[in-house]
Structure formats: structure tokens, C-alpha cells
Backbone as numpy.savetxt, mean C-alpha at the origin, in Angstrom:
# Nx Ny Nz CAx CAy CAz Cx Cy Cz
8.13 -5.39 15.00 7.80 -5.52 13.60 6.38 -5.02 13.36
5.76 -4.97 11.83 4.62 -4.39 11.64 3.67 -5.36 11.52
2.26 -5.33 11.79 1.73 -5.92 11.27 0.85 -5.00 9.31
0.79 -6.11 8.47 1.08 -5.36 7.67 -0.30 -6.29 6.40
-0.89 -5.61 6.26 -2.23 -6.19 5.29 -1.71 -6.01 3.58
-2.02 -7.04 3.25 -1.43 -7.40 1.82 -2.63 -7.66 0.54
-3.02 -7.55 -0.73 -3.81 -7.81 -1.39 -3.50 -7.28 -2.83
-3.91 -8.08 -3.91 -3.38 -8.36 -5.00 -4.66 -8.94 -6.13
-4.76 -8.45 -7.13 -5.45 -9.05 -8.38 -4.08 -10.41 -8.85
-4.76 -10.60 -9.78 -4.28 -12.09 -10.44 -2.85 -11.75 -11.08
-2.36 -10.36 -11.91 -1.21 -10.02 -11.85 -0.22 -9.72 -11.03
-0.52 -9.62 -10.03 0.06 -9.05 -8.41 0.41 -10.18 -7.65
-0.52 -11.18 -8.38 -0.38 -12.92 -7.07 1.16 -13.37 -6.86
1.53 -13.10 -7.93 3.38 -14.18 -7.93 3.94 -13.08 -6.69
4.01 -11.66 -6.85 4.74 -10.76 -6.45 4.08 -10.81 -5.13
2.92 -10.85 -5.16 2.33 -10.75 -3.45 2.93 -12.19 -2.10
2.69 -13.21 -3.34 3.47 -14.58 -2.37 4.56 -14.30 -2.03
5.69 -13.84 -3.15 7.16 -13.62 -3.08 7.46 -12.20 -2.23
6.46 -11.44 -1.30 6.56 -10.51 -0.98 5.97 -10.66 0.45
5.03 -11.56 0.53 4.89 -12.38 2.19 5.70 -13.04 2.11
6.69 -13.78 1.94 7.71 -14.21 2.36 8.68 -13.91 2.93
9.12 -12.41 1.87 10.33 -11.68 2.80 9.56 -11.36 3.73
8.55 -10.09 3.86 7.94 -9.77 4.79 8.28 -11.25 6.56
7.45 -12.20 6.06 7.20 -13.32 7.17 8.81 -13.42 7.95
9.65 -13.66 6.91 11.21 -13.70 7.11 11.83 -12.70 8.32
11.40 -11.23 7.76 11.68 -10.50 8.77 10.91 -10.31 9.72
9.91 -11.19 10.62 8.97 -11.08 11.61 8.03 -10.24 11.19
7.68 -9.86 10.33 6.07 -8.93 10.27 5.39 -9.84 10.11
3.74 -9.47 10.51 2.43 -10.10 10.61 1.88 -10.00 9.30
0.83 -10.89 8.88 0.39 -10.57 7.23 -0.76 -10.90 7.60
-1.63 -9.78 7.38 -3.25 -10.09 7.01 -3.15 -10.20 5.07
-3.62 -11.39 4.73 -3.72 -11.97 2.93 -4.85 -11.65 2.94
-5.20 -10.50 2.34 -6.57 -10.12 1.64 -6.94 -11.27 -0.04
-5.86 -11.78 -0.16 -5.98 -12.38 -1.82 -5.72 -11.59 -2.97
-5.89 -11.73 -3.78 -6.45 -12.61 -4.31 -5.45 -14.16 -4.18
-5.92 -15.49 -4.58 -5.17 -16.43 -3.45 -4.64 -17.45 -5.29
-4.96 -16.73 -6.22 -4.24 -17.59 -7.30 -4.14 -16.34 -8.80
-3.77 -16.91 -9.62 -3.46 -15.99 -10.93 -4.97 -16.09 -11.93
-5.48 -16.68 -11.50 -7.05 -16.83 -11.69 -7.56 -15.11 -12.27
-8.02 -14.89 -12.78 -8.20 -13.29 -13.21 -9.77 -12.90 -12.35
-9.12 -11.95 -11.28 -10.39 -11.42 -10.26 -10.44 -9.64 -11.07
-11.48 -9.47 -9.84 -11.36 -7.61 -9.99 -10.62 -7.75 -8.42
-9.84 -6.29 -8.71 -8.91 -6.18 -7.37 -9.98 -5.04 -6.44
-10.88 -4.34 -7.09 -11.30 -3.28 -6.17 -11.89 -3.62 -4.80
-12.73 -5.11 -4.61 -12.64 -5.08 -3.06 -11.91 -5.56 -2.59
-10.92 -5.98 -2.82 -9.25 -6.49 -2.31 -8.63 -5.10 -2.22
-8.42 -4.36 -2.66 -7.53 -3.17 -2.33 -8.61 -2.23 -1.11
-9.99 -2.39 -1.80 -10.56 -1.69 -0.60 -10.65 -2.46 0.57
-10.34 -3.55 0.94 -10.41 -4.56 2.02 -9.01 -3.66 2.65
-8.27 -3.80 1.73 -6.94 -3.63 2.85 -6.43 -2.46 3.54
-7.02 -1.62 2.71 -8.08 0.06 2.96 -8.12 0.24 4.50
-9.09 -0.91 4.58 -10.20 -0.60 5.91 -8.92 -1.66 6.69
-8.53 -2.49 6.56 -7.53 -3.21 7.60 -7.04 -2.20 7.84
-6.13 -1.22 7.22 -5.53 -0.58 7.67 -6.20 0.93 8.65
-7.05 1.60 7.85 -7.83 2.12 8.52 -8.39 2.21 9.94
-8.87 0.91 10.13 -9.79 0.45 11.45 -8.30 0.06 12.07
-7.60 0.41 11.81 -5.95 -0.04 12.75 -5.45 -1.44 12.65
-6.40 -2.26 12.12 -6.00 -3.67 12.55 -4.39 -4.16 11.65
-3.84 -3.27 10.94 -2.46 -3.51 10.24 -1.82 -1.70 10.48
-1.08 -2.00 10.16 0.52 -0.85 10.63 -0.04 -0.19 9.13
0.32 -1.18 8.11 0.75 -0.61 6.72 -0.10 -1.27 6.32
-0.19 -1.12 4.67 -0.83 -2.22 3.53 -0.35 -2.11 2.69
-0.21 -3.33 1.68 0.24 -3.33 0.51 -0.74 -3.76 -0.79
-1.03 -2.81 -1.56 -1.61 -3.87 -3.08 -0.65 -3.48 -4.26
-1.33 -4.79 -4.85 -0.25 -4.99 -6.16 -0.79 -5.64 -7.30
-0.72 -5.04 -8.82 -1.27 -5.33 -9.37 -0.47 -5.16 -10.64
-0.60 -5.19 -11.71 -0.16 -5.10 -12.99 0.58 -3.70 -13.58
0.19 -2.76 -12.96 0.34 -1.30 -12.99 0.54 -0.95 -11.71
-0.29 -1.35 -10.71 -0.85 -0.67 -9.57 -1.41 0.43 -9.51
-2.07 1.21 -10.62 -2.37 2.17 -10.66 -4.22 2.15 -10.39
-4.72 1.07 -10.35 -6.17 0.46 -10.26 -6.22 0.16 -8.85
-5.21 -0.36 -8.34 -5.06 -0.46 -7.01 -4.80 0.75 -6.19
-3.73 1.49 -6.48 -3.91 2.58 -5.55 -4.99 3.24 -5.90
-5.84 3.78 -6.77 -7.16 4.30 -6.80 -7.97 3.79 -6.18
-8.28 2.40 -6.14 -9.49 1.83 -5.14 -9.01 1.68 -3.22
-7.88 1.68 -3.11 -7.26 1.43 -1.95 -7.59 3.15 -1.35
-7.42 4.31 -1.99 -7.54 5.40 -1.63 -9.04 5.99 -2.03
-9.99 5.08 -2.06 -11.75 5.35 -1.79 -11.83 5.04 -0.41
-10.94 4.51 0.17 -11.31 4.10 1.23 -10.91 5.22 2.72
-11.71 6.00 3.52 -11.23 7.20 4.09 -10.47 6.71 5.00
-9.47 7.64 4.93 -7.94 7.65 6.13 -6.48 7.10 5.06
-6.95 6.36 3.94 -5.91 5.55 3.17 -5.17 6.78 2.47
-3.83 6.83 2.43 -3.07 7.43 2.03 -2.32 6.40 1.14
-3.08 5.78 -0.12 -1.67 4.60 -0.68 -1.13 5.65 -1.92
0.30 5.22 -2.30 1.18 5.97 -3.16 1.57 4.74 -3.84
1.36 5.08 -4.96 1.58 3.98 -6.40 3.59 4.39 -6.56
4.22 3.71 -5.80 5.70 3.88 -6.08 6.58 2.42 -6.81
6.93 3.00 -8.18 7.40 1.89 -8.44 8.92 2.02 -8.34
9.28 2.81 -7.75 11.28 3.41 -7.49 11.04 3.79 -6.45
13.02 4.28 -6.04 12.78 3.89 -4.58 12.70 5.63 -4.41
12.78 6.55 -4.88 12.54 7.86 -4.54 11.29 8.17 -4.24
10.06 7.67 -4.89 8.80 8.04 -5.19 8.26 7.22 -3.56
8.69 6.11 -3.45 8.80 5.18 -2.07 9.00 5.62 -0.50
10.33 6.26 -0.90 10.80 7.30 0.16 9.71 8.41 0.57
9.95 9.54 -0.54 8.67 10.48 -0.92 7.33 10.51 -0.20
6.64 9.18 -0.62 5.67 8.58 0.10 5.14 8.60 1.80
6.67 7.84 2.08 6.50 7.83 3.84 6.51 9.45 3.97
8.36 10.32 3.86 8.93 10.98 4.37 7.62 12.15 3.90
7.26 12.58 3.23 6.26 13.83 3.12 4.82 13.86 2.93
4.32 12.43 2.78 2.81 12.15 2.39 2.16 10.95 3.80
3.29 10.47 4.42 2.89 10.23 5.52 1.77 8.78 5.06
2.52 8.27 3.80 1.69 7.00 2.71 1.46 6.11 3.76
0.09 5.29 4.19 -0.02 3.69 4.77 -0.09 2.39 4.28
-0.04 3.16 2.87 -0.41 1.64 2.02 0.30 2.01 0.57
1.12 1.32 0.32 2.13 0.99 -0.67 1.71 0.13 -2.08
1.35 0.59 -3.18 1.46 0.24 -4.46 2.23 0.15 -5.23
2.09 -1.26 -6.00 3.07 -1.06 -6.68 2.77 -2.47 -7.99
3.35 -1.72 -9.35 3.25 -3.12 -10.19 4.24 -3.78 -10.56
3.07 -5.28 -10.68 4.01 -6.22 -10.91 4.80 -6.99 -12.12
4.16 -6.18 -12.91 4.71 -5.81 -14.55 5.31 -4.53 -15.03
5.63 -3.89 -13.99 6.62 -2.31 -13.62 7.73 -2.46 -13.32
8.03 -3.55 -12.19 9.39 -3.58 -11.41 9.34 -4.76 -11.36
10.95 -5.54 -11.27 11.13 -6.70 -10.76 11.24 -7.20 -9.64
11.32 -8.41 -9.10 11.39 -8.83 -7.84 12.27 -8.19 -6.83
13.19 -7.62 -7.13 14.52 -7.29 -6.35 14.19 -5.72 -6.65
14.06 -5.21 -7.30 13.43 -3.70 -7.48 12.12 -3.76 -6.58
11.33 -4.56 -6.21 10.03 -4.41 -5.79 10.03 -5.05 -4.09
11.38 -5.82 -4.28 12.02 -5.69 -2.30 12.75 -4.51 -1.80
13.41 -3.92 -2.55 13.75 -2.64 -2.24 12.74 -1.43 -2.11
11.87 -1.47 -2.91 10.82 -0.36 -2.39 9.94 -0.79 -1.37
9.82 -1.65 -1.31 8.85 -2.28 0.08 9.64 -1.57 1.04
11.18 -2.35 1.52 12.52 -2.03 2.26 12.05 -0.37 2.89
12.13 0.61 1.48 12.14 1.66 1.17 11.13 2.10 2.74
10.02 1.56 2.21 8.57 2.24 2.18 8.66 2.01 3.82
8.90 0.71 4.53 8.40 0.69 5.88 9.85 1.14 7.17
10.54 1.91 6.00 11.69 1.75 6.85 11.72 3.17 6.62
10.94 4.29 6.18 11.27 5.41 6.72 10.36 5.99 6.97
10.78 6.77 7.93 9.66 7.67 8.95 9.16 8.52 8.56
7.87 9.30 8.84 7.91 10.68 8.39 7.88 11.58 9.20
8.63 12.83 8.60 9.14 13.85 8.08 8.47 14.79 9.16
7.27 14.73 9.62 6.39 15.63 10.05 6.66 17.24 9.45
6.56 17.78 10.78 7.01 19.50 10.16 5.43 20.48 9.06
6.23 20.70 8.39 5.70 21.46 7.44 4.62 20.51 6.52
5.01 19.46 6.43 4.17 18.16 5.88 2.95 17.57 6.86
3.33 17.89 7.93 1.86 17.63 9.06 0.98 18.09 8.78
0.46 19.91 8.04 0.00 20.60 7.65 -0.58 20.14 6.28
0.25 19.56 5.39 -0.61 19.26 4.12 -0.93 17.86 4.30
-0.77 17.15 4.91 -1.37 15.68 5.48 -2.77 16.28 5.98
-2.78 16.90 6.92 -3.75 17.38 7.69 -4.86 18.23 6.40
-4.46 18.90 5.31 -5.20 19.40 4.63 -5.93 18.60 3.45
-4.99 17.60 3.36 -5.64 16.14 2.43 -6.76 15.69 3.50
-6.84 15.75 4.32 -7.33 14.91 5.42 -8.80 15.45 5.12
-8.54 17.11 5.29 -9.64 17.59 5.54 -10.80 18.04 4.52
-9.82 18.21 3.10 -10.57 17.66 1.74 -11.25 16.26 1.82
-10.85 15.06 1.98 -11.67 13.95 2.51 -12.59 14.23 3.38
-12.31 14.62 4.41 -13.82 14.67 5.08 -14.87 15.42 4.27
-14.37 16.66 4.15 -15.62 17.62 2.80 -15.93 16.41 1.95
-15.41 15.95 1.18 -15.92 15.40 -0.17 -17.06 14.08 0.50
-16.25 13.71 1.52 -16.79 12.42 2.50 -18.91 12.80 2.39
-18.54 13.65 3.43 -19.92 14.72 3.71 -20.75 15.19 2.62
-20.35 15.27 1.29 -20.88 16.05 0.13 -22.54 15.35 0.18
């Protein structure tokens, strides 16, 4: 199983509990970045926390989740090496792993429902990527980050 870093603003909290659960269910590990109630935080060092979990290796994957997720995958992808993809269906999910080679999974929690938002999780850690021809533009995202990194 994965170990797998999780983090959430105050819209994201219901979906993030109800989402370590399945997760825990099927043996994966959970690093809980928080946010830890519906309390209204900022998510940006919570998504960038889970950034660097994932980054520095210490999780497989990551997940943030937020109202949109679209605040979340932006701050989750300041963080260098993070590849997160804001997927709220399961094509864009797929997509993600199979050609973008995604580590960290967004998604909102006022976008999709609970059972729509276990299926793209499902989606997300259950397919491989693709390599090939996509190794090459992974590798060229990569290397735009480092330039901009360096600027």
C-alpha cells in the first residue's frame, strides 16, 4: 500500500476525514497535514506542507482538498518536484497519473460528491504511468522548474 499525505482548508475537512477513512480501510499510511476542523484556515501552508511530504519522499502520493481545489492545486504545485492535477472526474484523474505522471491529487469538495470523490481518488492511485513519449514532457516540465527555480 501507499503511504499517502493528506491536507485540506476548512471546506475540504468533511471530505478529507471521509477520505482517510477509506484510504486507512484499504491499508494506506496517512500523514494529516490538517486542517483538523471546519474552522476557516488559509490552506496554502497545508497544501505546501504536503508538497514537501511528498517531495522529500516521505509519502508515495498527496492529496489536498478544498472548496474548488483550484487554490490548492496552485499552492501544492509552488512547491518543486509537485506535479498536483486539480481532477474533479474520473478522466481528468486517469489523465493525471497515465500522461502527467501527477503525485498529488486535487480535488473539490463542493465540485464532487462523496462517491464521485472515492472514485477519483480509486482513479488516481490505481493507475500507472504511461511513460514513453510522456517521460519526455514530464522531463521538460521538470526542466522549466528548475529554470524558473534558478531565475
Amino acid at each position: 500500500m501507499s503511504r499517502i499525505a493528506i491536507g485540506s482548508d476548512h471546506a475540504g475537512y468533511e471530505l478529507k476525514q471521509h477520505l482517510i477513512g477509506v484510504l486507512v480501510a484499504a491499508g494506506h499510511e496517512i500523514n494529516d497535514h490538517g486542517t483538523h476542523s471546519t474552522e476557516s484556515c488559509d490552506y496554502p501552508p497545508i497544501c505546501a506542507g504536503v508538497g514537501r511530504t511528498v517531495r522529500d519522499g516521505e509519502a508515495d502520493f498527496g492529496i489536498v482538498l478544498g472548496g474548488s481545489g483550484q487554490g490548492e492545486q496552485l499552492a501544492a504545485n509552488k512547491v518543486r518536484g509537485v506535479r498536483a492535477a486539480l481532477c474533479n472526474d474520473l478522466y481528468t484523474a486517469r489523465m493525471a497519473r497515465e500522461h502527467n505522471n501527477a503525485n498529488v491529487l486535487s480535488m473539490g469538495a463542493r465540485v464532487v460528491g462523496v462517491g464521485l470523490a472515492e472514485e477519483i481518488l480509486a482513479t488516481f492511485l490505481a493507475t500507472p504511468f504511461e511513460g514513453g513519449r510522456h517521460e519526455r514532457r514530464v522531463a521538460q516540465i521538470t526542466e522549466i522548474e528548475t529554470q524558473e527555480f534558478f531565475r
